[in-house]
N, C-alpha and C positions, 0 to 999 in steps of 0.2 A: 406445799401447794398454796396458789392464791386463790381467792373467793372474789370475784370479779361480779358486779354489774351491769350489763351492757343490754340497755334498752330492759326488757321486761323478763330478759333470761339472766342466770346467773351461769357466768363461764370459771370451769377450773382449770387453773393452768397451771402448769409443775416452772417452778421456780426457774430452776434450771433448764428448763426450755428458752425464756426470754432472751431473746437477742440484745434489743435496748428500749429504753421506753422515752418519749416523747411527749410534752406538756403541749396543750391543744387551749384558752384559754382555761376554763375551770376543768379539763377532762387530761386525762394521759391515754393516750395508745398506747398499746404494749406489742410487740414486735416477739413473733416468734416464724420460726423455718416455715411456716403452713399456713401463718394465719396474722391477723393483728386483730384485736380486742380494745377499745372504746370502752371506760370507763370514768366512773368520778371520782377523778381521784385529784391529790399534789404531792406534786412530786419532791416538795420539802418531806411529808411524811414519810413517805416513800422510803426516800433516802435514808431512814434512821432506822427504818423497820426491817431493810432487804441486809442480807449476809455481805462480809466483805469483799465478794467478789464484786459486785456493784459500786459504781462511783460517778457521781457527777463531773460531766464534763463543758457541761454550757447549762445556761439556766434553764433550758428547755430539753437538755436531755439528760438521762442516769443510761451508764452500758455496762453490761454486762462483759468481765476484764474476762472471761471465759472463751468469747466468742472475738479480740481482738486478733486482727490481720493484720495492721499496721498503723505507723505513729508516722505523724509526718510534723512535718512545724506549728500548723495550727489545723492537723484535720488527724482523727482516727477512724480506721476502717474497721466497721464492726460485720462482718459476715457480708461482706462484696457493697457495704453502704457508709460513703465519707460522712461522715459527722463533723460539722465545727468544736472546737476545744475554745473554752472563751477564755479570755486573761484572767481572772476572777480563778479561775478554776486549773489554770496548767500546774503551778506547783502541787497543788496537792494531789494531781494524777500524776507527776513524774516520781515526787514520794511512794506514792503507793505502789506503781511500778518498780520500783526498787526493791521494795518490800515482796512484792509478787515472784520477784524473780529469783530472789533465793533459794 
């Protein structure tokens, strides 16, 4: 579970609920099937904290490889929602996809 701040409530969210999370300047929204969640966060820390099934795929977004639909040349669909995949960041999603799929 995460320990979220958003506004003056603290939200828990199950890890594995998130869909994908989004950098907003200093804040990420985090993306799940019911809801999104607004917090302080970045999404560099993010990225070292969350399990391997997470991986950045543009500076503004980390997805969850769980809830992947589809790869297309520079877009992944995470749960019916195209995301950009930045150059920066394609090899080391097509690695880890390899890695996933065995």
């Amino acid at each position: 579970k995460i320990f979220l701040k958003d506004g003056n409530t603290t939200v828990i969210l199950a890890i594995e609920s998130i869909l994908y999370m989004k950098s907003e300047a200093n804040y990420v929204v985090f993306f799940t099937a019911d809801k999104k969640v607004m917090s302080l966060h970045t999404l560099k820390k993010l990225e070292y904290e969350l399990p391997q099934n997470f991986i950045r795929v543009q500076k503004s977004y980390i997805i969850n490889l769980n809830y992947l639909d589809a790869l297309k040349s520079d877009i992944v669909v995470v749960a019916g929602t195209e995301i950009p995949i930045g150059a920066v960041h394609k090899d080391q999603l097509n690695e880890r996809l390899k890695e996933w799929n065995k």
